[in-house]
C-alpha positions in Angstrom: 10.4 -51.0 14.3 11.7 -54.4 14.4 10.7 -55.1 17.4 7.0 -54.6 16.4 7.2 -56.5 13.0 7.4 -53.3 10.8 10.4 -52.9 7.9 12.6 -49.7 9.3 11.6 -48.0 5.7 7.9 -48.2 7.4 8.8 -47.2 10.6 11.2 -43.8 8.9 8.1 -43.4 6.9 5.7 -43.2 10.2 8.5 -41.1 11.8 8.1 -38.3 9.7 4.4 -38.3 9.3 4.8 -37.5 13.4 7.3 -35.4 13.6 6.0 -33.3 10.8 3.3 -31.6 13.0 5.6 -31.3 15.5 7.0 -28.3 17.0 10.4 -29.2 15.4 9.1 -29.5 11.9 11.1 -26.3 11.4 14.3 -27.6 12.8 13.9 -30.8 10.7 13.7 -29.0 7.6 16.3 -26.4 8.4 18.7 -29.7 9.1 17.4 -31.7 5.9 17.4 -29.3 3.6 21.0 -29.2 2.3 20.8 -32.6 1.6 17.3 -32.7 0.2 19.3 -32.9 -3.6 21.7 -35.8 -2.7 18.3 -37.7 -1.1 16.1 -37.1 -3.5 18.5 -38.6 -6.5 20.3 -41.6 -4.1 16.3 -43.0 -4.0 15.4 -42.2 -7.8 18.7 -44.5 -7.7 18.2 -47.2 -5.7 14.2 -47.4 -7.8 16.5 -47.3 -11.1 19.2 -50.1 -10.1 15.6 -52.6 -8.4 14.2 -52.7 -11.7 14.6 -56.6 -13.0 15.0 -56.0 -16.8 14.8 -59.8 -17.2 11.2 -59.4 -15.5 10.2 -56.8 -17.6 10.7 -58.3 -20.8 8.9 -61.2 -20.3 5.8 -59.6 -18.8 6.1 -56.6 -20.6 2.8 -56.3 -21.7 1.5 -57.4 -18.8 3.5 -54.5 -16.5 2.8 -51.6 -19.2 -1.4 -53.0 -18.8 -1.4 -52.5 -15.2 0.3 -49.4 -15.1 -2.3 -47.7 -17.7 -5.0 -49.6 -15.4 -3.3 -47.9 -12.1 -2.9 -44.8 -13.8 -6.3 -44.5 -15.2 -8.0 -45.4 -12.2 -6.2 -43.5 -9.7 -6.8 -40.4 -11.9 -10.6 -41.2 -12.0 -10.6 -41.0 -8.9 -8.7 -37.8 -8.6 -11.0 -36.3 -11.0 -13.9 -37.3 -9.4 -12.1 -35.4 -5.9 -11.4 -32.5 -7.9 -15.1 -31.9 -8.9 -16.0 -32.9 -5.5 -14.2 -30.1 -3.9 -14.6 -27.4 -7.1 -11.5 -27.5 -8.7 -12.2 -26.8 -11.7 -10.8 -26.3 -15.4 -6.9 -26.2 -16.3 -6.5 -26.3 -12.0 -8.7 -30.0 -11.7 -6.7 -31.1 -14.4 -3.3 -30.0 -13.1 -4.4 -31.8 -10.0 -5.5 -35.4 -11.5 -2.4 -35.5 -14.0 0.2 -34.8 -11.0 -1.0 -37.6 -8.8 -2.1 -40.2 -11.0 1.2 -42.3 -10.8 1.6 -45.0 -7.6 3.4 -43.1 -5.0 6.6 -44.5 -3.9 5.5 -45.2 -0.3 4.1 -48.3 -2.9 7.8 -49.7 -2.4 7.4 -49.5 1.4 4.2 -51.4 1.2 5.2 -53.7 -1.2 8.5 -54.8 1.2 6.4 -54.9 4.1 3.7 -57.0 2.4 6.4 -59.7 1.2 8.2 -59.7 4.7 4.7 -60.8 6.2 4.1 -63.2 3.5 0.8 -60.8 2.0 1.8 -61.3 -1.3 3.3 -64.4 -3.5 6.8 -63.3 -4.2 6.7 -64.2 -7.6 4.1 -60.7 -7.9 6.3 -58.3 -5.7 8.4 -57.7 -8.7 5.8 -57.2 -11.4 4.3 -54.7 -9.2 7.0 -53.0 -8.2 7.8 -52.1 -12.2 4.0 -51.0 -12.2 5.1 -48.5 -9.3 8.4 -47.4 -11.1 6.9 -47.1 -14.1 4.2 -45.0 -13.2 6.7 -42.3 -11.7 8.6 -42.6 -14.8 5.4 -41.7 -17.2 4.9 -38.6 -14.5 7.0 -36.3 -16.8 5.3 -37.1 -20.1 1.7 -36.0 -18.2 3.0 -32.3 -17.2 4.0 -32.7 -21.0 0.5 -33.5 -21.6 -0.8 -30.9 -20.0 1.4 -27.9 -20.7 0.6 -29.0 -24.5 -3.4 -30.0 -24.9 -4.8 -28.9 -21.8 -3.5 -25.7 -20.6 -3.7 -23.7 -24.0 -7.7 -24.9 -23.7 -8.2 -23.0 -20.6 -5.6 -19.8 -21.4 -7.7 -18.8 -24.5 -8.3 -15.6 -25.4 -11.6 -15.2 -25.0 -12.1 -16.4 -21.7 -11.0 -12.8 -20.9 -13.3 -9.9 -20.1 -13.7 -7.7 -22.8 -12.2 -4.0 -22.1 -14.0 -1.3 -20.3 -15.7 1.1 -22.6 -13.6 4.4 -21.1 -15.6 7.7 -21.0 -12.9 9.6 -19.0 -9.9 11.5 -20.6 -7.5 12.9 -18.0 -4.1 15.5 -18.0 -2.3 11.7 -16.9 -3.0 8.5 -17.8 -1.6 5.8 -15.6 -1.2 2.4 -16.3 -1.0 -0.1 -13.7 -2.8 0.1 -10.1 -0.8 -2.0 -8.0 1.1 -0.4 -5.1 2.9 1.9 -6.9 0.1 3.6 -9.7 -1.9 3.6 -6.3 0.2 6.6 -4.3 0.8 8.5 -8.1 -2.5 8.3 -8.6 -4.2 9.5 -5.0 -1.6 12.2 -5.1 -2.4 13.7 -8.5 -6.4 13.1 -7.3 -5.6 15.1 -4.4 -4.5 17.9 -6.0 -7.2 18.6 -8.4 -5.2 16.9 -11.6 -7.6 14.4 -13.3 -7.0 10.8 -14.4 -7.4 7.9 -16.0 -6.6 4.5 -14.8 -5.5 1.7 -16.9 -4.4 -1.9 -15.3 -4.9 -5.5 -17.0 -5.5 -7.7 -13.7 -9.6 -7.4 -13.4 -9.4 -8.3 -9.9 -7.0 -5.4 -9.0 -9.6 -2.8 -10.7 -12.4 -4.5 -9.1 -11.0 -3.8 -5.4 -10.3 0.1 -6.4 -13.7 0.3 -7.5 -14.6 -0.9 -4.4 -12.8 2.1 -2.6 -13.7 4.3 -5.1 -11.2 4.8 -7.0 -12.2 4.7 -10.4 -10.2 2.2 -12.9 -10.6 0.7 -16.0 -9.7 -2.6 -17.3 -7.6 -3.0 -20.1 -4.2 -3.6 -21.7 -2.3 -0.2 -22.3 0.2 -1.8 -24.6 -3.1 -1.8 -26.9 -3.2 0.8 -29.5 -6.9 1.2 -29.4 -7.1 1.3 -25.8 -4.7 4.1 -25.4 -6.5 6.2 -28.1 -10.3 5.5 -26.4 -8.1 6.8 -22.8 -7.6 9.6 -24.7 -4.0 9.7 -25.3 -3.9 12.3 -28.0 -5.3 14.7 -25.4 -2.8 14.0 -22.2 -0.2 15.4 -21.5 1.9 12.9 -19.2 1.7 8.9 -19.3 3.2 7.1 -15.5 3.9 3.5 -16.6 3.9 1.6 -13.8 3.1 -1.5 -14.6 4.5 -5.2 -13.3 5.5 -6.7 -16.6 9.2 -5.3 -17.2 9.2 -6.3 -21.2 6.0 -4.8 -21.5 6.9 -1.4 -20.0 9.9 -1.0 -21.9 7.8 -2.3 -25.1 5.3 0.6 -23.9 7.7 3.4 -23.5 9.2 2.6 -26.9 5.5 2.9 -28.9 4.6 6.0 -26.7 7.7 7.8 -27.1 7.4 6.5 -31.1 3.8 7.5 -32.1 3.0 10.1 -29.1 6.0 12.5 -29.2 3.9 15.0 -27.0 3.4 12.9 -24.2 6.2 13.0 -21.3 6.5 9.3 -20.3 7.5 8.8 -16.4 8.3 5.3 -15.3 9.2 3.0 -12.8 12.0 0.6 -12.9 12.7 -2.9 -11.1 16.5 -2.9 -10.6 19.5 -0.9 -12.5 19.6 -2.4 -16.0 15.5 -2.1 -16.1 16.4 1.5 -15.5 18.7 1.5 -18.5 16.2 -0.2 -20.9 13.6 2.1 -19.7 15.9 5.1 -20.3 16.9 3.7 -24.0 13.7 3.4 -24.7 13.0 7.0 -24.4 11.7 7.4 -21.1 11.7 11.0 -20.0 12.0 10.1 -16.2 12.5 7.0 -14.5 12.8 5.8 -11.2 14.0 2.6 -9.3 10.8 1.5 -7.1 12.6 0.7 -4.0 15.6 3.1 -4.1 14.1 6.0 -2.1 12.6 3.6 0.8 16.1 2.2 0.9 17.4 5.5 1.3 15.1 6.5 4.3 15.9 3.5 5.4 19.5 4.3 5.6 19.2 7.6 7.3 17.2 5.8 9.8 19.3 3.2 10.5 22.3 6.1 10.8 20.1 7.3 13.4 19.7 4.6 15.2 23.7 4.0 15.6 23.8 7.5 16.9 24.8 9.8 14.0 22.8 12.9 14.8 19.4 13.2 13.3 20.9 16.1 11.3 24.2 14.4 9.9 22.4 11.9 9.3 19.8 13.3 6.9 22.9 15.4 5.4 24.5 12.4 4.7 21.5 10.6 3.2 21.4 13.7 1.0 24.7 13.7 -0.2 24.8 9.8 -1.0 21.6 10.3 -3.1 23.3 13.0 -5.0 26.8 11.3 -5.7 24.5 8.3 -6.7 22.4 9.7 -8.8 25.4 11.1 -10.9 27.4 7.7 -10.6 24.2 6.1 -12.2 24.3 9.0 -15.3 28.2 7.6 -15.7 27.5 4.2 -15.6 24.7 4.9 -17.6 26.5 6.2 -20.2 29.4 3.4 -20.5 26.0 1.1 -20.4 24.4 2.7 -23.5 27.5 2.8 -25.5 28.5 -1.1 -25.6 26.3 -3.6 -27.4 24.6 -5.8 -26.0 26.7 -8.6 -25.6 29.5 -6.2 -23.8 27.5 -4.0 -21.9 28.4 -5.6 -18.5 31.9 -6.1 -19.7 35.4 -5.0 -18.0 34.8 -1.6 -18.5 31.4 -1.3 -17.2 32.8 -3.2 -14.4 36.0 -1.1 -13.7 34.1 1.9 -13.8 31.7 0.7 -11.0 34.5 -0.2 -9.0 36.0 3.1 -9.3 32.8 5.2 -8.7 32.1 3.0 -5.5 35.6 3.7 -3.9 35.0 7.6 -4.8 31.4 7.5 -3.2 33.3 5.9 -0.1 35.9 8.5 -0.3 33.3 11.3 -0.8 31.4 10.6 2.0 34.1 10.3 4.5 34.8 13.6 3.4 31.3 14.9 4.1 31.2 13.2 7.1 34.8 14.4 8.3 34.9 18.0 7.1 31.7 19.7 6.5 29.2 18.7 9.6 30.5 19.3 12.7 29.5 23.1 12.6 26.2 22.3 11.2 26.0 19.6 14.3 26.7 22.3 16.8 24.3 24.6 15.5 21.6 22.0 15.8 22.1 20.6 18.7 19.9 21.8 22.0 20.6 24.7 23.6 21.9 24.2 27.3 19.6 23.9 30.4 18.4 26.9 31.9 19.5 28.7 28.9 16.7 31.2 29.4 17.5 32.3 33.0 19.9 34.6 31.2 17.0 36.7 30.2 15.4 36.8 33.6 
């Protein structure tokens, strides 16, 4: 870079622009990114320890003036972009506020223009406190905007009002996502009628679309479940995305609808327990029985035979599921400051190294015979019946 008159803070700069839509952009960021941290606060730094305090106080009106100028004018323009390309509402804002400060690439031109004689070096520093300045002030608009302009754009009544529901079912399901979808086909299939509750109006749109019908709405409402016609079912499936809410849900069901049986899908074991102390009648982890498959398969593929393996995937699921009822138990028991304490942990320990030992067992004693019996007959087997 020196060679062509450029600073070698330019020349990284122009570097990386390149390389960036390179085929070893990848590479690059694979390499850079433990040190991304360590980088990113060395220059926030070196901006920090180039500020000239003495500067600042004499032309401190004069720095604090042109940063509101930069900052004002650079988000005009930003604004004007956003409207240009639709951005609109909380998402334009978001967009002007984030980019209004001077970029720091300002320090590269700066250094570059005094090393070519651009600029009177008596200006270089003013402007350079503009630049930091602006970056510092960055915060305090994400403040601004979390605080005055988001709430603006989240108010209530921006959403859609709730579908008037003229269906009552045997099963009301809330939440439509990948998980309501299979309950719900599967019921449908099978002649069992119900209704369909899920609070994303996109998501209800796109079953409409495929015909399967789905109301919007928010089934923690009171109102709403009453209008689905929750005095008259018999089972509720909460499947829903938000874990709070569910667990709020199955405690107000379970509270003012003792009739109903309440099934319901957890995220990950201790959503399992809140679901369960909340009163759930049945409750499932959503990715426990794909894992499981998933395991047989992969015993498969190793060469366990097809039928050991499927013996073994039954077994596991059978010691787990009692294992989870234990730990369960110790869970429930604890408050809730010690509920993951030593005991919980000991006895997760333990039941782990007797699910090992168990299924060495199985393995060892009680499948060879069963192996035997289905494996394939020998060639030509049938030439004894000729």
């Amino acid at each position: 870079m020196s060679l062509v008159g450029l600073s070698p803070a330019l020349g990284t700069f122009l570097a990386g622009v390149v390389l960036a839509n390179s085929e070893f952009r990848h590479e690059l960021e694979t390499n850079i990114e433990p040190f991304k941290g360590l980088l990113l606060g060395l220059f926030f730094i070196t901006v920090g320890a180039g500020i000239q305090f003495p500067v600042l106080t004499e032309n401190l009106g004069l720095v604090l003036g042109l940063t509101l100028g930069v900052m004002v004018a650079k988000g005009a323009v930003l604004f004007g972009l956003a409207l240009l390309f639709k951005l609109r509402g909380a998402n334009g804002w978001l967009f002007t506020l984030s980019l209004a400060q001077a970029g720091e690439f300002g320090f590269v031109l700066l250094s570059y223009s005094t090393q070519n004689h651009v600029l009177p070096a008596d200006i270089v520093p003013i402007l350079s406190l503009v630049v930091a300045i602006s970056m510092f002030l960055t915060p305090l608009l994400f403040i601004l905007y979390d605080v005055l302009v988001l709430p603006r754009y989240q108010d209530n009544s921006e959403q859609p009002d709730p579908d008037d529901i003229d269906e009552h079912g045997t099963v009301i399901i809330a939440g439509i996502g990948r998980f309501g979808q299979i309950i719900n086909r599967l019921l449908r299939a099978n002649g069992i009628h119900t209704v369909v509750l899920d609070r994303e109006p996109g998501q209800v749109e796109n079953m409409r679309q495929i015909k399967i019908q789905s109301f919007y709405g928010d089934a923690s409402r009171p109102d709403l479940l009453h209008t689905a016609g929750v005095d008259e079912a018999s089972l509720f499936v909460v499947a829903i995305d938000e874990r709070e809410q569910a667990v709020a849900l199955v405690e107000h069901l379970k509270h003012s609808h003792g009739h109903l049986r309440v099934l319901a899908r957890a995220f990950d074991r201790q959503h399992h327990y809140q679901l369960r102390e909340a009163g759930a009648d049945f409750v499932i982890n959503e990715t426990y029985y794909s894992a499981l498959a998933m395991g047989r398969e992969a015993l498969r593929s190793v060469g366990v035979h097809p039928f050991k393996a499927q013996k073994l995937g039954n077994a596991f699921d059978d010691l787990e599921q009692r294992h989870r009822e234990a730990l369960y138990q110790t869970w429930v028991e604890k408050p809730d400051g010690e509920r993951y304490g030593t005991s919980y942990q000991s006895l997760f320990i333990e039941l782990e190294e007797a699910l090992s030992t168990a299924m060495d067992d199985d393995r060892d004693d009680h499948h060879e015979r069963s192996e035997r019996e289905w494996a394939p007959p020998p060639k030509n087997y049938l030439s004894d019946f000729d």
